[in-house]
C-alpha positions, -999 to +999 in steps of 0.1 A: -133+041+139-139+037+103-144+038+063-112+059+061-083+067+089-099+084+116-087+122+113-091+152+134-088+188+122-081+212+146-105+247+146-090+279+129-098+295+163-116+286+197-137+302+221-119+303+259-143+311+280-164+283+262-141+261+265-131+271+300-162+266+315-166+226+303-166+194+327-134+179+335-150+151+357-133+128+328-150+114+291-182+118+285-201+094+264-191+089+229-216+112+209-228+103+173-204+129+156-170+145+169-147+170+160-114+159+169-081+165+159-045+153+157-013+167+159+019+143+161+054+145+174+083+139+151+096+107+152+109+078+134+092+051+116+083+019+133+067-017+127+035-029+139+038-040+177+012-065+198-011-055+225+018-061+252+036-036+234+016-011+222+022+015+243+062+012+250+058+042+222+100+037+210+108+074+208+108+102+231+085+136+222+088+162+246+054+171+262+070+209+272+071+214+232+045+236+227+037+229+191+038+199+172+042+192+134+014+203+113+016+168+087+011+137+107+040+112+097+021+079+087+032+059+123+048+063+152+031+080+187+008+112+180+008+136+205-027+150+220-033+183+201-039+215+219-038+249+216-012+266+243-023+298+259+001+304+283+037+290+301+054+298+329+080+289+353+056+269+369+030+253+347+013+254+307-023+266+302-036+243+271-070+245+254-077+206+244-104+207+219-131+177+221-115+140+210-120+105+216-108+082+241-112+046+249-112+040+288-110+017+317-110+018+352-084-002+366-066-012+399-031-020+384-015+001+360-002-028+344-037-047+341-056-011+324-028-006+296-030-046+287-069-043+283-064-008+264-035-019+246-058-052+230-086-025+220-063-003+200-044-037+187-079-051+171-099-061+198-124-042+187-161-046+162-141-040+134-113-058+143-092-020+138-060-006+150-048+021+161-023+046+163+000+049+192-009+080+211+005+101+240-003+108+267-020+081+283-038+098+309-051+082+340-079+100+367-080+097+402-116+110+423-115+112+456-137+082+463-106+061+453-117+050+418-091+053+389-097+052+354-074+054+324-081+066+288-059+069+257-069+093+228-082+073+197-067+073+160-074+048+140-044+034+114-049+042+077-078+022+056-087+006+089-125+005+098-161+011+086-174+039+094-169+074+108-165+066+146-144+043+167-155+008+166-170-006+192-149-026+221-143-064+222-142-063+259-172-047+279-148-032+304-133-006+278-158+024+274-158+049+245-162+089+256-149+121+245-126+143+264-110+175+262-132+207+259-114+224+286-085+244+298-058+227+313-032+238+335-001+214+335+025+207+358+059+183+348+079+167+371+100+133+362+105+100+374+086+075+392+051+080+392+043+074+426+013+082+447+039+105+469+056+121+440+018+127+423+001+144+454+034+164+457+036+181+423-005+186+425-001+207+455+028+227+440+007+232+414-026+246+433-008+269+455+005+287+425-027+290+405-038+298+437-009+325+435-016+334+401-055+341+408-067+310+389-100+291+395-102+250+392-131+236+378-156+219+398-141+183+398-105+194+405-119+219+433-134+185+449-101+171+451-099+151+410-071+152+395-052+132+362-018+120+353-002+128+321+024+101+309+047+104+279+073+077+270+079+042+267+066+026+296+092-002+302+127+018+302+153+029+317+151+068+300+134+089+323+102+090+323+078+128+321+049+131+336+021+155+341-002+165+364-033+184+350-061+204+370-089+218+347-091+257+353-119+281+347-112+312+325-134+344+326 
């Protein structure tokens, strides 16, 4: 993060069977240039919030929506941008072009938004903030370890140079994700372990059905969880459960 806000631009068009054949084994490490971009949902204004709060987001955006607005209101919660290829009954296909995350592995869900919520609140080299972004998205491999990662945008003015500032606390790593096709599967409520395993198996027997390929990592048994909303209400909660496909 920063000399200027930290802006992405999304590509005029992108190339699926690139894109289709990338890692979704989770962020990579951060690079010395990226191409990222952002795409917002509509909502209304809002004051700064602390760490605590960061993430409790204050309005509801609809994850099903399949485009966004193209001029980024100046704060509230930006969605992750992508590119929709397909919906059905069942599940979205979604190209996510490249963009960077800060992440954490965790054991509470409670304990990884508190140390990600201080990073994007100033904890941070440059003593930055950030924008409020959704989804956060949190990976599960089937060794048991979890990690959680929330898309990076820095707040107008804020920062030094042209990538994210490095973290105040050694436990928050800096990556890129995205660079892959996603296939997408809602379901609301609790996020349970239960209700999570449930919807992921719905959601391989009909790409199954539907003749589509995961990528390596999924095919080993990873998976992630999308969620969208504040994260201390009672509004129902949406959630998301994403396996990386192969195309072509």
């Amino acid at each position: 993060m920063v000399a200027a806000a930290y802006h992405y631009s999304a590509p005029a068009s992108c190339n699926l069977r690139a894109a289709g054949n990338c890692s979704a084994a989770g962020a990579r490490r951060w690079p010395q240039t990226s191409n990222a971009s952002h795409s917002p949902p509509r909502c209304r204004r809002r004051h700064r919030q602390p760490a605590v709060s960061l993430f409790g987001f204050g309005s509801k955006s609809s994850p099903g929506s399949e485009q966004a607005a193209a001029t980024p209101p100046q704060d509230g919660p930006l969605l992750i941008p992508f590119t929709p290829i397909q919906k059905t009954a069942d599940y979205s296909l979604r190209l996510f072009n490249p963009y960077p995350v800060a992440e954490v592995e965790y054991f509470r869900r409670d304990e990884g938004f508190l140390v990600l919520g201080s990073y994007m609140s100033g904890n941070n080299a440059a003593s930055a903030r950030c924008r409020e972004t959704q989804p956060m998205v949190m990976s599960y491999s089937p060794d048991g370890s979890k990690k959680m990662a929330v898309a990076i945008v820095l707040r107008g003015n804020e920062g030094d140079s042209a990538l994210p500032p490095a973290p105040g606390n050694s436990d928050v790593q800096l990556g890129i994700a995205g660079g892959e096709v996603v296939a997408a599967r809602q379901f609301e409520g609790n996020a349970t372990q239960e209700a999570c395993e449930r919807c992921r198996k719905q959601l391989l027997a009909v790409l199954q059905r539907d003749g589509l390929s995961l990528a390596e990592a999924e095919a080993g048994g990873y998976f992630r969880l999308a969620q969208y909303g504040p994260l201390h209400s009672l509004s129902t909660r949406v959630n998301e459960i994403w396996l990386a496909v192969k195309l072509g």
